[in-house]
C-alpha positions as semicolon CSV with decimal commas, in nm:
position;residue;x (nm);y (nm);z (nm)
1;X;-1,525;-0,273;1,001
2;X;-1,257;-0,446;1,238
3;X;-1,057;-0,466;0,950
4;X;-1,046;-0,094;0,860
5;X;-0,980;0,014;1,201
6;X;-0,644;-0,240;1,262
7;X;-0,539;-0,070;0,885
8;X;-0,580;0,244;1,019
9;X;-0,417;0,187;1,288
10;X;-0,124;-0,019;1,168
11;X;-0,107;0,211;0,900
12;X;-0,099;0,544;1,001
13;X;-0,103;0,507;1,400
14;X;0,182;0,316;1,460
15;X;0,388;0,423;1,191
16;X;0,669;0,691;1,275
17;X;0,817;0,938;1,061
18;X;1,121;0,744;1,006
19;X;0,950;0,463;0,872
20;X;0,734;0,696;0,660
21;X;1,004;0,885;0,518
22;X;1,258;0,582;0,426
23;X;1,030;0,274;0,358
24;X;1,062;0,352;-0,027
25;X;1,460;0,403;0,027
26;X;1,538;0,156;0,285
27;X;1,460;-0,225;0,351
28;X;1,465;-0,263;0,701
29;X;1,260;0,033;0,716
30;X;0,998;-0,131;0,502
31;X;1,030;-0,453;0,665
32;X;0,988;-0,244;1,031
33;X;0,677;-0,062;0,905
34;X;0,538;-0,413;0,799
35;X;0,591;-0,615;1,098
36;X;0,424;-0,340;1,358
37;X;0,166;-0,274;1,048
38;X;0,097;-0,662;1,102
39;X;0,107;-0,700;1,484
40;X;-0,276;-0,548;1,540
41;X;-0,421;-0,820;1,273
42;X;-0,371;-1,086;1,537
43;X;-0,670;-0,974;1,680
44;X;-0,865;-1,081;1,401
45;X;-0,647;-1,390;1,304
46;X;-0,423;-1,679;1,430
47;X;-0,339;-1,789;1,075
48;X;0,081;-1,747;1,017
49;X;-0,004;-1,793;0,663
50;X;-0,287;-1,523;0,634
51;X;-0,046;-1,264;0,871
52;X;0,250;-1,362;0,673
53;X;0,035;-1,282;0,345
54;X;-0,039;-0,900;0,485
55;X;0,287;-0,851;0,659
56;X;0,484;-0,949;0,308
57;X;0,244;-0,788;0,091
58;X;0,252;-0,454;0,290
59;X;0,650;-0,468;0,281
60;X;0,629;-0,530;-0,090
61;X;0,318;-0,250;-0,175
62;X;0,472;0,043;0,043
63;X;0,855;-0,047;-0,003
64;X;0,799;-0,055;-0,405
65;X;0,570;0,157;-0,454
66;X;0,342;-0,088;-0,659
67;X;-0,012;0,112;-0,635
68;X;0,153;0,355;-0,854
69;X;0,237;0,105;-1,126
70;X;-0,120;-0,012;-1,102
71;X;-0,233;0,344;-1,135
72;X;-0,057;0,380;-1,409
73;X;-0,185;0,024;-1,619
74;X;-0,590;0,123;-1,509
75;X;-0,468;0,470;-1,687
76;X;-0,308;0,337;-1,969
77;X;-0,559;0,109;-2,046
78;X;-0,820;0,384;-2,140
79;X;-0,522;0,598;-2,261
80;X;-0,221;0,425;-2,457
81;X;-0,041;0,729;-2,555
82;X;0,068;0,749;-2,172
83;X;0,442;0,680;-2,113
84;X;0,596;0,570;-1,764
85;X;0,809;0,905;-1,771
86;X;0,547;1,099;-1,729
87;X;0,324;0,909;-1,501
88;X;0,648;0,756;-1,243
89;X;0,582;1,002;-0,959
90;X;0,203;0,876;-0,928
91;X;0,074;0,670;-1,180
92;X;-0,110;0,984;-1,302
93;X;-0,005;1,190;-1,618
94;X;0,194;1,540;-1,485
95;X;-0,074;1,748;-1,614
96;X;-0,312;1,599;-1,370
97;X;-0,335;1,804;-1,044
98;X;-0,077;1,723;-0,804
99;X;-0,314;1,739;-0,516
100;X;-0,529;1,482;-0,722
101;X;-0,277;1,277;-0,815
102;X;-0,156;1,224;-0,467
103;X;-0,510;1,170;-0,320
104;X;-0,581;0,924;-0,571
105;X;-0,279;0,751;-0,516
106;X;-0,321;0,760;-0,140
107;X;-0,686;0,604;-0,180
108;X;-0,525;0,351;-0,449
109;X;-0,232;0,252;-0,201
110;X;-0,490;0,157;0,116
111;X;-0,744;-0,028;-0,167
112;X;-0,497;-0,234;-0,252
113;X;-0,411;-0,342;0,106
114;X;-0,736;-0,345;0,245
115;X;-0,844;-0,625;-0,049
116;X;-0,539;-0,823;-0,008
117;X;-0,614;-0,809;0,406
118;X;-0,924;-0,932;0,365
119;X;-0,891;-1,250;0,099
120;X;-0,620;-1,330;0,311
121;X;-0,835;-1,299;0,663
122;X;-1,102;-1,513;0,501
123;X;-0,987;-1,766;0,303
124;X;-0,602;-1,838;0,503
């Protein structure tokens, strides 16, 4: 549950409108975002590798974009025909709802970091 709440918290508390609006266009704003995302984690560990792990990760997730790419592989898995053009925005085909789509994403995005928080909590 600890874990949840310093997510939460690092990831929507903390983080300002400039970092939200340029951490897929800029680096340091990515790298910003990350670091105060990170800072609330010491509370649950002392491990540089296992802070390092969700600081970097975080950077790489939110400045890339990745949960959309992954998204779009569980998707095309089931459905071949798909084609990156059409799924970029989201890793959803356009024809799927765009308040869906984004939701999804959105629930894909903070699955993604909660996992790689906690392997790297517990076993770093």
């Amino acid at each position: 549950m600890e874990q949840i709440l310093l997510h939460l918290i690092g990831d929507y508390i903390t983080q300002t409108n400039w970092m939200a609006t340029e951490k897929t266009k800029r680096s340091f704003a990515a790298a910003a975002h990350a670091f105060i995302y990170s800072l609330p984690f010491l509370l649950l560990t002392t491990s540089p590798i296992a802070l390092a792990v969700i600081c970097g990760t975080h950077y790489l997730i939110d400045r890339y974009r990745l949960a959309r790419y992954m998204v779009f592989a569980k998707n095309w898995i089931t459905e071949p025909h798909l084609k990156w053009a059409d799924c970029s925005t989201t890793g959803y085909p356009s024809a799927t709802p765009p308040w869906l789509s984004f939701w999804l994403l959105i629930i894909a995005d903070n699955t993604l970091h909660l996992s790689i928080n906690y392997a790297a909590i517990r076993w770093l």
